[in-house]
N, C-alpha and C positions, 0 to 999 in steps of 0.2 A: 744492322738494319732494324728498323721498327717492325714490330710484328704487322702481319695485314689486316687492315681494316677490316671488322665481323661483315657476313654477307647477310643481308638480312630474308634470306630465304631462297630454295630452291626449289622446283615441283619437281617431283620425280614419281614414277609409278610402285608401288609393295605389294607384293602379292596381288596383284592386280587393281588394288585401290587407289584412288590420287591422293598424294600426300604432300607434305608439305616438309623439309630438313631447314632445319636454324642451324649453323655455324656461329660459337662466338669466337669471339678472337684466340682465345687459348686450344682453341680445337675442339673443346666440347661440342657434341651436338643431339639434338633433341627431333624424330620423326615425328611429325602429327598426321593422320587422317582424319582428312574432312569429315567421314562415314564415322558419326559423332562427337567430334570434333576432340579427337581420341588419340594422347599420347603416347605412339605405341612402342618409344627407346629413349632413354637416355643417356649419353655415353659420356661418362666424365671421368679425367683421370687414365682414361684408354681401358675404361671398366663399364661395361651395361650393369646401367642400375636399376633397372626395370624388369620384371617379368613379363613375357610374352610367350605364350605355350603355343610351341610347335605346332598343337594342333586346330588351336584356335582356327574359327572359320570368318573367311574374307568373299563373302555373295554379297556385297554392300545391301542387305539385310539383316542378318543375325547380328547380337550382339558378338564382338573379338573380346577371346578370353585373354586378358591383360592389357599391360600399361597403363591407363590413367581412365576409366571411364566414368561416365558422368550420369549418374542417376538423379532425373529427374523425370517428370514432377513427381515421382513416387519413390521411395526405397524401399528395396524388398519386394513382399507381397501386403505391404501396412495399407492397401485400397483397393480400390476395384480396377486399378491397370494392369497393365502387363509387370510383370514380376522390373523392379527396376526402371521404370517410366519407359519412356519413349525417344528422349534425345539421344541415346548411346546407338539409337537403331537407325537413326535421321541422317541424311547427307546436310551438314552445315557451310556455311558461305564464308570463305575466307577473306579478308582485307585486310589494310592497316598494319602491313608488315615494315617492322624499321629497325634501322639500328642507332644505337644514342649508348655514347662514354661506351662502357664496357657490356652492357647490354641488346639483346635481338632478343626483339618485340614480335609477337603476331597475337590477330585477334581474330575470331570466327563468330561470327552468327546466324541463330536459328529463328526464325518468326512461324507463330503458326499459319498452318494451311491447311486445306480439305485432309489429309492424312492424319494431323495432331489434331484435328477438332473431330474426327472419326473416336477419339478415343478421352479424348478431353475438350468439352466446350467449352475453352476459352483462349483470351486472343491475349498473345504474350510476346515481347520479344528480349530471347537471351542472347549472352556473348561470353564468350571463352578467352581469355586472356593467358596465353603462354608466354612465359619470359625465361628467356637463356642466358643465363651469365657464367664467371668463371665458378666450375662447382656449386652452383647453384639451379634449382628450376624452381618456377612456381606456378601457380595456374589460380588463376582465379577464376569465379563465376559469376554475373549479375542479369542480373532479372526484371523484366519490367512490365508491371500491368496495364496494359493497351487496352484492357477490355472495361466496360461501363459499368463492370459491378465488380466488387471483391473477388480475391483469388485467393487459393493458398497451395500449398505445396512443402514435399519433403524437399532434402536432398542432401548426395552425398558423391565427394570425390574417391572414387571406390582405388586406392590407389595398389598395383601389385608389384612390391619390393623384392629385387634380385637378393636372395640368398646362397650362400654355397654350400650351406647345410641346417636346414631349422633347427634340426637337436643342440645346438650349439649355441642359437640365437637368444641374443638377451635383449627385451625392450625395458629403458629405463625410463622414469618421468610420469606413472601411474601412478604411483606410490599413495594412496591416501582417496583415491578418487571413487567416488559410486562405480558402482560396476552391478550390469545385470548380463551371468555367464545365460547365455540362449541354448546352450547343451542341455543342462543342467536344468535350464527356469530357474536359476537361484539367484535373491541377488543380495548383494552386500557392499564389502570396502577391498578395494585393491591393497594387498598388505606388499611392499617388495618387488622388485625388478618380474615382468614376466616370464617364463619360459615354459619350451613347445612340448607336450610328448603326448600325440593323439589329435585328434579335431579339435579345434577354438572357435568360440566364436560368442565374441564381449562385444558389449556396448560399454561405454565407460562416458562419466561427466567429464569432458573435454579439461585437461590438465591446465592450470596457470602458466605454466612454463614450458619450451619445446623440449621435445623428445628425444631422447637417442636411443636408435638400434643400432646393438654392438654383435658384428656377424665376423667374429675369428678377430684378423687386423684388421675391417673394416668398419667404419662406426661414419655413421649417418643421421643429421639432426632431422627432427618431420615438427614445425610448427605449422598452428592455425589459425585463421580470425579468428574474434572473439564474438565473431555471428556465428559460429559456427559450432555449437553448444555440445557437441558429442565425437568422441573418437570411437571407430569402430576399430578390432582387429579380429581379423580371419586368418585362419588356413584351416583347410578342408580336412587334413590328418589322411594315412593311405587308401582306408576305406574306401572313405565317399568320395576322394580322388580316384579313387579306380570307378566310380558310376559315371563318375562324370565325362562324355563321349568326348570334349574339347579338351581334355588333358591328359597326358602320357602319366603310362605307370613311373608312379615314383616324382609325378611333379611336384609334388605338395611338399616335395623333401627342398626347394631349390626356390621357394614363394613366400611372402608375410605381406598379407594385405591388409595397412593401416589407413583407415579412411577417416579426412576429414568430414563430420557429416553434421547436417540439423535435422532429426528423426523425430527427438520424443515431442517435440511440440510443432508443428507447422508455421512456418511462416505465410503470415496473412499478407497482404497488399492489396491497400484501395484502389481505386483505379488512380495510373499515373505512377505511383510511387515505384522506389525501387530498393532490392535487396540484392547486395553481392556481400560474397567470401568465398573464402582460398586456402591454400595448401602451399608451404614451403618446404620444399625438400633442400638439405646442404649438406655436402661434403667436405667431417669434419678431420 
């Protein structure tokens, strides 16, 4: 018999939030909540390859510590927002859910309102673009300036990768690239494959070619646009994983957050125009 046709979405409730499950045909499936338009599993292979900590908090307020979240218009604390902007904190509007060949599609979007103009004066509308395929996710982002004068903004897909042991983890594909370590304030050239032992926390000139993290037998490609001028990598080491109130002791052993991101220069947009990029994750 022919496999069954992918379902192109289902709403179900998580921890109390509404969310949205993609099915593609191979069984793979991907959780999104709306409450920042935030991928918070992907199961491929019959393996979550996403981190989500247990303790992460679901009051569709606070930011959820993992899976896919989306910093905008700010990364970090680089302006006067809130640490990380304001979309990852936003309930977004889902539509436009499909399935085509071997692919399930969804799209979500945010426009500003009294809330995001509280915090940012100006008038924007973005959309989050999830796609599910066999062993594949990707997510893109686009952006569009609605408002009558110039805009700019950071941003970055802060993404958090299931590991089964950091000490072990190797990322390869930096090899040669700028790097400024933020531990340290040192910056330099990435000599050699990555590896974990203590808190990290690089920005790197986003690689020519995609990436692989090699975790024991599992290895995972991570490409990016080429709008998309900077990869970050994190993990917090056990220390400041133990400050942190949304994360269990010993999470930071079992996480590798590689974000596709645009930081060190802002993207400008006149009014009208628009800027997207994205994140592929593949299982290789």
């Amino acid at each position: 018999m022919p496999d069954p046709a992918p379902q192109p979405g289902q709403a179900e409730t998580f921890r109390g939030q509404p969310c949205i499950r993609l099915r593609a045909r191979n069984g793979d499936t991907a959780l999104v909540a709306l409450h920042g338009a935030q991928v918070l599993s992907w199961v491929s292979g019959g393996r979550e390859r996403l981190y989500l900590s247990p303790n992460a908090v679901f009051d569709g307020q606070a930011a959820i510590r993992g899976g896919i979240p989306l910093c905008f218009p700010q990364f970090n604390q680089r302006g006067p927002l809130p640490k990380h902007g304001f979309a990852r904190n936003l309930t977004w509007r889902a539509e436009g859910m499909q399935a085509e060949a071997d692919t399930v599609r969804l799209a979500l979007h945010l426009a500003d309102d009294e809330r995001s103009r509280a915090w940012w004066p100006r008038a924007f509308a973005a959309r989050v673009d999830v796609a599910l395929a066999a062993g594949e996710l990707r997510v893109d982002c686009t952006v569009r300036n609605t408002d009558a004068i110039a805009s700019d903004f950071t941003l970055a897909l802060h993404s958090y990768l299931r590991v089964d042991d950091i000490a072990q983890v190797r990322l390869q594909g930096l090899d040669g690239c700028a790097r400024w370590d933020a531990v340290a304030d040192v910056r330099g050239t990435q000599q050699g494959p990555i590896t974990f032992a203590g808190e990290y926390d690089s920005v790197f000139a986003a690689a020519p070619a995609p990436m692989q993290l090699h975790d024991g037998a599992h290895r995972l490609e991570i490409a990016q646009s080429p709008s998309m001028g900077q990869t970050v990598v994190w993990n917090p080491g056990a220390a400041l994983c133990a400050r942190l109130s949304d994360m269990p002791a010993g999470g930071h052993a079992h996480m590798l957050c590689i974000e596709a991101a645009q930081i060190d220069t802002p993207v400008v947009l006149t009014p009208g125009a628009t800027w997207s990029g994205g994140q592929c994750l593949r299982v290789l």
